[in-house]
C-alpha positions as CSV (number, residue, x, y, z in Angstrom):
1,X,-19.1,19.1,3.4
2,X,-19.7,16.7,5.7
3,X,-18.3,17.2,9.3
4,X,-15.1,15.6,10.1
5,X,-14.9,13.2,13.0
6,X,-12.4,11.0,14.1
7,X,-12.8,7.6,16.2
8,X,-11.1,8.4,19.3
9,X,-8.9,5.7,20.1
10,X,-9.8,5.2,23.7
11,X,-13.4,4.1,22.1
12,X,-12.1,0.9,20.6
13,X,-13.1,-2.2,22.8
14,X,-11.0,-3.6,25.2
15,X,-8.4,-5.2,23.5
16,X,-6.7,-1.9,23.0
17,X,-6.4,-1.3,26.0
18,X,-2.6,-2.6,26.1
19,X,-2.0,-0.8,22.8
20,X,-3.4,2.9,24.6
21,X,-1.1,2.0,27.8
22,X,1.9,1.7,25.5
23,X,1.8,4.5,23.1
24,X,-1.0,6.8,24.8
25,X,-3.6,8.9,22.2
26,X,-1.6,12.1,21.6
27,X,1.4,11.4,19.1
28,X,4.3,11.2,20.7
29,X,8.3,11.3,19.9
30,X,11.0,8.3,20.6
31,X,13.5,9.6,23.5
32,X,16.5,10.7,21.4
33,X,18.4,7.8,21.6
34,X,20.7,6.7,18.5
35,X,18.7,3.3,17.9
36,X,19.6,0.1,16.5
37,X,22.6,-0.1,13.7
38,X,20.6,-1.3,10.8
39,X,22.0,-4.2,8.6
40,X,24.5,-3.8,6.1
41,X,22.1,-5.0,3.5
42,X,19.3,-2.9,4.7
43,X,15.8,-4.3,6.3
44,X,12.1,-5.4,5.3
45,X,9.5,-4.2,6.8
46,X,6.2,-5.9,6.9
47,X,3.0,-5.1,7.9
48,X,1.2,-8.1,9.3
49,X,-2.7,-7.3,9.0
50,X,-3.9,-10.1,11.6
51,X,-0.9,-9.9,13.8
52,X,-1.3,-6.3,15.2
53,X,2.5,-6.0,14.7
54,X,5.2,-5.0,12.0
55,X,8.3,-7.6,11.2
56,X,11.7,-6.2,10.8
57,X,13.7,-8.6,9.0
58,X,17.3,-8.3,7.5
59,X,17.2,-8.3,3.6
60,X,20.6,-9.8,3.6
61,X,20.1,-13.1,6.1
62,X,16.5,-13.5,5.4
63,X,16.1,-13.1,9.4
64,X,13.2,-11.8,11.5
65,X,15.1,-8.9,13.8
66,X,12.2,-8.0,15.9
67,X,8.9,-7.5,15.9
68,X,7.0,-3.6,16.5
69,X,3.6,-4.0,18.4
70,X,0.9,-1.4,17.2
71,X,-2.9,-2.0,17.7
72,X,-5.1,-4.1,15.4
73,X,-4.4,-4.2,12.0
74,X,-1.6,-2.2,10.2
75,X,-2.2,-2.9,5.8
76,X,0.0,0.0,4.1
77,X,2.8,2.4,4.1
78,X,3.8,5.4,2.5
79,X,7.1,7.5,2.8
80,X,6.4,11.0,4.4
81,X,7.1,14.1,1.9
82,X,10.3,14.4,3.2
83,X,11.2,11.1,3.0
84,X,12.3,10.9,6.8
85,X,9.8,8.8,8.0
86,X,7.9,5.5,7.0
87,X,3.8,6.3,8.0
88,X,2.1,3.0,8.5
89,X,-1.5,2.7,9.0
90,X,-3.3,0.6,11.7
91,X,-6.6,0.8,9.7
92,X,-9.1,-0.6,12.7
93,X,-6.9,0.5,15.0
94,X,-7.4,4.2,13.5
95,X,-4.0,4.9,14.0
96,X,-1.1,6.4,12.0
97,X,1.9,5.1,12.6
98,X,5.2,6.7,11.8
99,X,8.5,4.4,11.8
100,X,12.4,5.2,11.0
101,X,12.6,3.8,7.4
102,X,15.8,2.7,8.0
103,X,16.1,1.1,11.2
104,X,12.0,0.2,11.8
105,X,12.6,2.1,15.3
106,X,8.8,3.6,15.9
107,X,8.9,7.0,16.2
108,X,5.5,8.7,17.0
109,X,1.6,7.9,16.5
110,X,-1.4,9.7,16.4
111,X,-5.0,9.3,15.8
112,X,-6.6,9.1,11.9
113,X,-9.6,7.6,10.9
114,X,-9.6,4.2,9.5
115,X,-5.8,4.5,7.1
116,X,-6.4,1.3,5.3
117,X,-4.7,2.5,2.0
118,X,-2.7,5.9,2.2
119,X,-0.3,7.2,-0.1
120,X,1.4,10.9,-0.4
121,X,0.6,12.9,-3.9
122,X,3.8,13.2,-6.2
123,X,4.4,16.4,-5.4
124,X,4.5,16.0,-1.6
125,X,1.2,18.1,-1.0
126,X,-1.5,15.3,0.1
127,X,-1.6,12.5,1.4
128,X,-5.2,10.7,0.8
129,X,-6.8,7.8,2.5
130,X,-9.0,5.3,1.4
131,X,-10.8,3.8,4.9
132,X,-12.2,0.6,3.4
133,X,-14.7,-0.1,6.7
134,X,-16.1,3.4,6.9
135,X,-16.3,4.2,3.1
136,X,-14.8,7.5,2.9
137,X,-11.9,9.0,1.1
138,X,-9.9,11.5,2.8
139,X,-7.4,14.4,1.8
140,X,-4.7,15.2,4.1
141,X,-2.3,18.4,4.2
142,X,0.4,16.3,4.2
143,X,2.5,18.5,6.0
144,X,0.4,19.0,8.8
145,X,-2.0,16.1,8.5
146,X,-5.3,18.5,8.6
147,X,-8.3,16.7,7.3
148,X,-8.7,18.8,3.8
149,X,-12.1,17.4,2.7
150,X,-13.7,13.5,3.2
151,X,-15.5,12.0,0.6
152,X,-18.0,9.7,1.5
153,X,-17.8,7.0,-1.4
154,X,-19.6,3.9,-0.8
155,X,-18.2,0.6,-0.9
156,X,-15.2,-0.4,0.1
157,X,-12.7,1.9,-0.8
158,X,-9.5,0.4,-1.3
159,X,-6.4,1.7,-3.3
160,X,-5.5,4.4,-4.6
161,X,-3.4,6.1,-7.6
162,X,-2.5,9.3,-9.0
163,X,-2.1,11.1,-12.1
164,X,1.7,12.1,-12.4
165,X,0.9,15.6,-12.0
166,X,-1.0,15.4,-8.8
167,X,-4.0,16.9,-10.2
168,X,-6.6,13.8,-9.7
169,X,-6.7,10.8,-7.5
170,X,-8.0,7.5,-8.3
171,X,-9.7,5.3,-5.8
172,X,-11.4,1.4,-6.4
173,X,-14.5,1.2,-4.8
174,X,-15.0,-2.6,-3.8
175,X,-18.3,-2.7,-3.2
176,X,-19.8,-1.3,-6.2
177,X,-17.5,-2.4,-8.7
178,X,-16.5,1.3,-9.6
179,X,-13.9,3.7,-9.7
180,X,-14.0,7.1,-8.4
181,X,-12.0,10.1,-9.7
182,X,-11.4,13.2,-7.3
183,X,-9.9,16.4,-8.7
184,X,-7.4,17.7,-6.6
185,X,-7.1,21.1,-7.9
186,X,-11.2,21.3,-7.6
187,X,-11.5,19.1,-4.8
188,X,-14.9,17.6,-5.9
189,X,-15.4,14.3,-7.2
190,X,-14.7,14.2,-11.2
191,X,-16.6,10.9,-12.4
192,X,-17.5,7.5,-11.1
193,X,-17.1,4.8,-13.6
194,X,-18.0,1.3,-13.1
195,X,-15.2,-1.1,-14.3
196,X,-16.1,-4.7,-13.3
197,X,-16.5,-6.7,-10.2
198,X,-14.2,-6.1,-7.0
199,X,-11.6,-3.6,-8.2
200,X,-8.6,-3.5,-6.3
201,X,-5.1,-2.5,-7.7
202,X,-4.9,0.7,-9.6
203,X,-1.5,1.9,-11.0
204,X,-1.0,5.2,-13.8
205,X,0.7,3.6,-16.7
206,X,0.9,5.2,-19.9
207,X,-1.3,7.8,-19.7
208,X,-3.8,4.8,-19.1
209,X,-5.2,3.2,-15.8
210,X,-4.3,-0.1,-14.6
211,X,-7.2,-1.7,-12.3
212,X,-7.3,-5.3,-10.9
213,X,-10.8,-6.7,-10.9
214,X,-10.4,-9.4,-8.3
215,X,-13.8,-11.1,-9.5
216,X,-13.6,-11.0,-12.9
217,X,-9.8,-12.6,-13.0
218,X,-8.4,-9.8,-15.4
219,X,-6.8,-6.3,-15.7
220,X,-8.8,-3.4,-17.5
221,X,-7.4,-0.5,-19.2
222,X,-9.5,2.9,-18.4
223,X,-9.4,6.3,-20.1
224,X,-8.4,8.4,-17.2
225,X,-10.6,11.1,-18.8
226,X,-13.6,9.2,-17.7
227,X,-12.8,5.9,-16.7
228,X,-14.4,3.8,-20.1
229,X,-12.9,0.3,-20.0
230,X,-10.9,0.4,-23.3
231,X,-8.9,-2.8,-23.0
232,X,-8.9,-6.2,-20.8
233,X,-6.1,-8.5,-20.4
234,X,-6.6,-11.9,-18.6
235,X,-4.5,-12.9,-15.8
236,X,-6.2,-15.1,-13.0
237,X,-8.4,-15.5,-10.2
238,X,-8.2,-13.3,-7.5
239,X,-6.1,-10.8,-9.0
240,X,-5.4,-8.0,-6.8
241,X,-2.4,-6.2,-6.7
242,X,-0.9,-4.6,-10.1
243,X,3.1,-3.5,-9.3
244,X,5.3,-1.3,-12.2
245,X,8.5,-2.8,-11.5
246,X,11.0,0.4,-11.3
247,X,12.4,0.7,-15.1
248,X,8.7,0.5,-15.6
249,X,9.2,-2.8,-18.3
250,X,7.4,-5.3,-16.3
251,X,4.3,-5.1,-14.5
252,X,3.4,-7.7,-12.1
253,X,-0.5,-8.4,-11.5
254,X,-0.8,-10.9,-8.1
255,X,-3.6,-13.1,-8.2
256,X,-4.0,-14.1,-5.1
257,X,-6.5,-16.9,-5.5
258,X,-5.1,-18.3,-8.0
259,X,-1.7,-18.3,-6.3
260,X,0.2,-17.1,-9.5
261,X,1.4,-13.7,-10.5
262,X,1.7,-13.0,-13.9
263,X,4.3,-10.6,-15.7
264,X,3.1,-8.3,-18.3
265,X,5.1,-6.4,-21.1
266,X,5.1,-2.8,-20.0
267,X,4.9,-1.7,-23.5
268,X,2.2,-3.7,-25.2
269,X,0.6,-5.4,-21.9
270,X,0.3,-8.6,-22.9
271,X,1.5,-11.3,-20.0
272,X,4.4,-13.5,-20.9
273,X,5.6,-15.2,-18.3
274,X,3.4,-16.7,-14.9
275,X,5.0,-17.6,-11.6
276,X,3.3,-20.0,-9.2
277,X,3.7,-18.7,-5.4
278,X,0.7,-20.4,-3.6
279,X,-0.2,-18.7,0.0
280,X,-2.1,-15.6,-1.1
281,X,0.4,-13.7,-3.2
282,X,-0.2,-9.6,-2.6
283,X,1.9,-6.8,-2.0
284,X,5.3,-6.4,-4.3
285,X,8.4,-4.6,-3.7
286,X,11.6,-4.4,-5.7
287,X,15.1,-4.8,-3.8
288,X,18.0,-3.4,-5.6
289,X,19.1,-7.0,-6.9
290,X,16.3,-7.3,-9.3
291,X,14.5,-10.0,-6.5
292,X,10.8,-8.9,-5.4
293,X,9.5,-9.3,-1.9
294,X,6.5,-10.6,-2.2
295,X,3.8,-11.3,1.1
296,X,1.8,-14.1,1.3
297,X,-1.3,-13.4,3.4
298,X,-2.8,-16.7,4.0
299,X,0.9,-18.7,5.2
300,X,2.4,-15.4,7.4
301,X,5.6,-15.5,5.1
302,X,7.2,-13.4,2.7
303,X,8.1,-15.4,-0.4
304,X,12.1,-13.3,-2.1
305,X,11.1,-14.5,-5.7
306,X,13.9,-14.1,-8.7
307,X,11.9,-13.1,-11.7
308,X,15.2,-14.7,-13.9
309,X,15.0,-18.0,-12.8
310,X,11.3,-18.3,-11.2
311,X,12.8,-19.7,-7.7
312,X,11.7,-18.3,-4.4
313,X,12.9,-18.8,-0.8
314,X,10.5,-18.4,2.3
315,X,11.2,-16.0,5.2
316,X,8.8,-16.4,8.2
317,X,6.7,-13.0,9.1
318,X,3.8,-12.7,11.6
319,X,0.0,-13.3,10.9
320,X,-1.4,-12.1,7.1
321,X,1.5,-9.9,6.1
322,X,0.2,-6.9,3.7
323,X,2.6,-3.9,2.9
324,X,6.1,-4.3,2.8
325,X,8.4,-1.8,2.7
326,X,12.6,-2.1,1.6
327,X,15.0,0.6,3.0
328,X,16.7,0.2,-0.3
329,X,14.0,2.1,-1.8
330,X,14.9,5.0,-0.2
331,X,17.8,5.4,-2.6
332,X,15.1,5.3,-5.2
333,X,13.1,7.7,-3.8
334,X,15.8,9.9,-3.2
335,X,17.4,9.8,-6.8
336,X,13.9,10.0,-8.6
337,X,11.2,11.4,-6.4
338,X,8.2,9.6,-5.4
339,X,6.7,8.3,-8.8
340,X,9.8,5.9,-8.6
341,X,8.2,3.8,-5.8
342,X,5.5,3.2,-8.0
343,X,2.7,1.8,-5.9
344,X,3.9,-1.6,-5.7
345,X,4.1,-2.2,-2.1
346,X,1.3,-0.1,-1.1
């Protein structure tokens, strides 16, 4: 296995240097203060990828609350196994960031190599990271964040998705227009497959996989088994993110060139309806009124589209905003475990 090291933070160039000053290199607790009263209606909060900062923003007025400086480039999120805290990572940075859920307050950081997407296994046990610029895939204790095993899986790994069981975890490989298969239980690397040109989002639907081929313009269908492309459903260019809306009826494929995103019949996959949201359409989460939050990474805004009626209002965020997060789906998570996220908002 190849020997773990982690890029100290004090390594990257200079314009850290503010970032290290702040927040140090060790992780470190918030003073135990009782932080801001969050809204009513609960918050957003976005990840802005070329803004070195995450927006809080009040779902309710559609305002920007405050801004939460971290290094370089925070992309993703995923909910800690207990739920308690909201891990961000600050992929160039090589950061982990861990933030209240509820409020955005940050609570602690610590060093980890290149987090670009990151998500914790259904069962709580890992958490695995796909670090896009250094091509590895990592597996995390998640309880203690020890480095498990790294993969080294050129190009470009990007996202991630498991099987419901936690017993394999998919990754895209960019660069190589592939998908790679790791088996948990094993711990060794199950099959590569190649599924078509840029790969990106991957969702578990249906016993099936779900994989974005930004290149090609479609959606394939693999055979988890082994990854053989069995189906192909045309969508448009760029597409990129792939989001099971919560009741699982509706999946929502982003194409982020084309500026469209396209709604798919959970059941039979065919698209039936296609919304035009120019500015980059990506990341997808569902707030409890049926309205996604969707960012829009070339106009630093999130776009709050109703799926009903096809009309979206505009709510200013910081530069290229990635991963957003709703403390609303922390009642989700709470009622039906982690698989009720989905990995929309990855």
């Amino acid at each position: 296995m190849p020997r773990h090291r982690d890029i100290p933070l004090i390594s990257r160039r200079g314009t850290l240097a503010a970032g290290v000053a702040a927040f140090g290199t060790t992780p470190r607790k918030a003073p135990a203060a009782p932080g801001p009263v969050p809204p009513s209606g609960g918050i957003a909060i976005v990840m802005n990828s070329a803004g070195a900062s995450i927006s809080i923003v009040d779902m309710a007025t559609r305002r920007l609350i405050r801004d939460v400086p971290v290094l370089r480039e925070p992309h993703h999120w995923t909910l800690s196994p207990d739920g308690r805290e909201l891990w961000v990572g600050d992929a160039s940075g090589d950061a982990l960031f861990a933030l209240s859920p509820t409020t955005g307050t940050l609570l602690s950081h610590r060093v980890l190599s290149d987090p670009y997407q990151l998500w914790v296994s259904p069962d709580g046990r890992l958490l695995v990271v796909n670090a896009l610029r250094l091509n590895h895939v990592d597996l995390y204790d998640a309880a203690s964040l020890t480095l498990i095993r790294r993969f080294y899986e050129p190009s470009m790994p990007s996202h991630l998705a498991y099987a419901p069981d936690s017993s394999m975890v998919y990754s895209t490989l960019q660069g190589t227009a592939s998908v790679v298969a790791i088996d948990l239980v094993k711990n060794a690397v199950a099959w590569r497959a190649r599924v078509g040109p840029a790969p990106a989002g991957i969702v578990w639907h249906q016993d099936r996989l779900l994989v974005a081929l930004m290149n090609a313009g479609d959606v394939v269908a693999l055979d988890p088994v082994d990854g053989r492309v069995i189906r192909r459903i045309p969508t448009g260019r760029g597409a990129h993110i792939i989001a099971l809306a919560p009741d699982r009826r509706v999946i929502y494929v982003g194409n982020r060139v084309a500026g469209t995103i396209d709604a798919l019949d959970g059941q039979t996959l065919r698209p039936f309806r296609r919304y035009t949201l120019t500015g980059g359409p990506d990341c997808i989460a569902f707030a409890p009124d049926g309205k996604l939050w969707i960012s829009r990474r070339w106009t630093d805004s999130l776009a709050v589209l109703d799926p009903a009626t096809g009309r979206f209002e505009l709510v200013p965020v910081g530069r290229s905003p990635h991963g957003v997060f709703l403390s609303p789906m922390l009642d989700l998570f709470a009622a039906n475990g982690r698989a009720a996220l989905g990995t929309a908002s990855l």
